[in-house]
C-alpha angles and dihedrals in degrees: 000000000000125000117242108224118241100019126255121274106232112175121173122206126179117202128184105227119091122284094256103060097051082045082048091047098051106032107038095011095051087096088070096047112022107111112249083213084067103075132107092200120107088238127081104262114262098178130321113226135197115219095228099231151050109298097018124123141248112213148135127256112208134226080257103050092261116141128215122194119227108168149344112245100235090185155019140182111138143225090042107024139057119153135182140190140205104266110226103185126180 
């Protein structure tokens, strides 16, 4: 198998609160804390969303309406999974 370079960054964190409100926090909730100064997008960063569901899609919405893709949501089963892939549109 092929190294990733540079390696991965895996954090683990444990909370004492139920499943369902961290879930909460970083899939419906990103828009409040994700940092404006993290888009890819040429607009100043207005929120970022998570289509809460397979298939959805993870992207940023811009200060003038425009919306950047992130990535595709490959899979969801809350309160314990949310995950995302790469988007490769054409």
């Amino acid at each position: 198998m092929p190294k990733i370079k540079p390696p991965p960054v895996c954090r683990s964190v444990t909370v004492t609160v139920p499943p369902h409100q961290p879930f909460k926090v970083f899939t419906s909730d990103i828009g409040l804390w994700w940092p404006a100064s993290h888009k890819i997008g040429k607009a100043p960063l207005k929120s970022a969303v998570i289509e809460p569901r397979t298939g959805g899609c993870w992207y940023e919405v811009g200060e003038d309406g425009s919306e950047c893709l992130w990535d595709d949501v490959l899979g969801w089963e809350p309160p314990l999974t949310a995950c995302a892939g790469v988007a490769y549109r054409s």
